[in-house]
N, C-alpha and C positions, 0 to 999 in steps of 0.2 A: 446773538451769534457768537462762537466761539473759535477763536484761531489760534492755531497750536505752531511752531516753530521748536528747532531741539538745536544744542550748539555741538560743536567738534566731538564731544564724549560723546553725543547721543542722550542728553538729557532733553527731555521736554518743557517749554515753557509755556503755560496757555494762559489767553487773555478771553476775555468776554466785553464784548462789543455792546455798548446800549448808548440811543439817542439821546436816553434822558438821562436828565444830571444824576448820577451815584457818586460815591468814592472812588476813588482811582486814581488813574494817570490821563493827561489830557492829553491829546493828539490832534491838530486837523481842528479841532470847534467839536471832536465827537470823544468816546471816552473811552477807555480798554481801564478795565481792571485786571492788573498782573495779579496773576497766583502763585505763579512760580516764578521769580526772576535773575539774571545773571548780572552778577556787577562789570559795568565797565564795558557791556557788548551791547552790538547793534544784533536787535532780532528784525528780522523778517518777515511780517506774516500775510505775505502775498498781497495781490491788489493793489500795488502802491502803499501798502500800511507796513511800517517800519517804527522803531524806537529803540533810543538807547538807554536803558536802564542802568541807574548811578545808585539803586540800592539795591543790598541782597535779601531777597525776601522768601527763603525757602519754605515752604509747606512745612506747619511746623510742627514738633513732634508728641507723641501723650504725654502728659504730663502726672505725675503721682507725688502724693506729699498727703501730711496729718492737717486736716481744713480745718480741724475743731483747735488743736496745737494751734493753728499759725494766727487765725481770728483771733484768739481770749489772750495771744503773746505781744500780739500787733499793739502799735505804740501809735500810728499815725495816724492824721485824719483821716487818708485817701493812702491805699498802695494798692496800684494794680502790679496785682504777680500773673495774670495769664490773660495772652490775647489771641483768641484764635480769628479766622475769616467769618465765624456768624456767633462768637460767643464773647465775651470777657468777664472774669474773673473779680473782684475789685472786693479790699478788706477794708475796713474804718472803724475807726475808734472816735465815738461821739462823747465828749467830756459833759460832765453833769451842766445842763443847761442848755448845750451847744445845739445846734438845728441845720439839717442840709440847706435848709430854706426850700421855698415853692417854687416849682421846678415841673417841668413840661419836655418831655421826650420825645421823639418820632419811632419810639423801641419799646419792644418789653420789657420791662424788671423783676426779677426776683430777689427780694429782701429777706434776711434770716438774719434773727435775732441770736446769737450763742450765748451771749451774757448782758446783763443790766434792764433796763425798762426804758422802752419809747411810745410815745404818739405817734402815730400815725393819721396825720391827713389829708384825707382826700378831694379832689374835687372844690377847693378853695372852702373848704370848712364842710361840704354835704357832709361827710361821711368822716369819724374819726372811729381809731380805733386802738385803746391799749394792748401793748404787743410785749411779752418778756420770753425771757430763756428757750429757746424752743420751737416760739410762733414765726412762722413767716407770711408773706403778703406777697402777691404778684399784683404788680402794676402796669397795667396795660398801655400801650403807644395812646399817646395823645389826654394821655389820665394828668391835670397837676394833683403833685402830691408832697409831703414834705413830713421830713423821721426828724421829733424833737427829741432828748433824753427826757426821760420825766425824773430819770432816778438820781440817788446819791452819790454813786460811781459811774467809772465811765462803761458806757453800751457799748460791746463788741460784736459789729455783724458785718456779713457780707452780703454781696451784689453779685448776681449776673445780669449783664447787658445782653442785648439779642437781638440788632448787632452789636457790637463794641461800641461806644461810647467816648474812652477816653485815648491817648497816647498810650502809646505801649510802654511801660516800664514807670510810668508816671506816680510819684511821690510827693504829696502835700502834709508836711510832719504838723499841721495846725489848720485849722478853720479861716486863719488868717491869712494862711499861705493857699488856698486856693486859687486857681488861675481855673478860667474857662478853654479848655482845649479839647478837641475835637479829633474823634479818630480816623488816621490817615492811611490806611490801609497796611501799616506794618502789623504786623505781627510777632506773636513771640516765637524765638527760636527752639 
């Protein structure tokens, strides 16, 4: 279900309504995912269902840039530069040796290789597959899988999530510095 509320200007906020656990905002034991939200106001949305929203999460906007530039320049393990409501963006820099580790999603992935050499495997060893400059690999919800470097230098590629995966804005400048976090329905602006 979906309920809509607008504030003073006349903007709209709209929430979606589901019994089962998704991301969101909790309400009552049941769950509204904000799409649009106002900081610091109480919305409305009939029936007894109200909330005050304490972040601003506006519908956020297209975003344009050189993807091939910012991958092969990216210095970091992990930098997510874009998060939408069903996508996210996410760059890495795997240093010769380094490995996401095996790893299991409830999402799609898309993986592109822009520069160096990886492993790729699947499936806890079923399926490997060497991946360079150019190749990429979709992995499906529910797939383990895990990108080693094979090569000399470091592998520069990127990720889409489908949905979002991590924190928006999120930076692990090393393999060491990774933390497990989980995305919260913010988005980038």
């Amino acid at each position: 279900m979906v309920s809509e509320a607008s504030n003073e200007k006349g903007i709209v906020c709209q929430a979606r309504y589901s019994s089962n656990r998704h991301r969101g905002t909790q309400f009552h034991g049941r769950l509204f995912q904000v799409l649009v939200a106002f900081s610091g106001k109480s919305i409305d949305f009939g029936g007894n269902r109200s909330m005050i929203v304490s972040e601003v999460s506006l519908m956020n906007q297209p975003f344009a840039f050189d993807l091939e530039r910012e991958t092969t320049q990216n210095r970091d393990y992990r930098r997510v530069i874009y998060t939408g409501h069903y996508t996210q963006l996410v760059l890495m820099n795997l240093e010769p040796g380094v490995e996401i580790g095996n790893e299991i999603h409830g999402l799609d992935q898309f993986i592109r290789i822009e520069s160096g050499s990886v492993r790729a495997i699947l499936n806890n060893g079923e399926s490997e597959r060497d991946l360079d400059e150019g190749w990429a690999i979709i992995v499906p919800a529910g797939t383990y899988h895990n990108i080693i470097n094979t090569g000399d230098v470091a592998a520069k590629l990127y990720t889409l999530y489908s949905p979002p995966a991590h924190l928006r804005d999120t930076v692990q400048s090393t393999k060491a510095d990774e933390v497990e976090d989980h995305f919260n329905g913010i988005v980038s602006k």
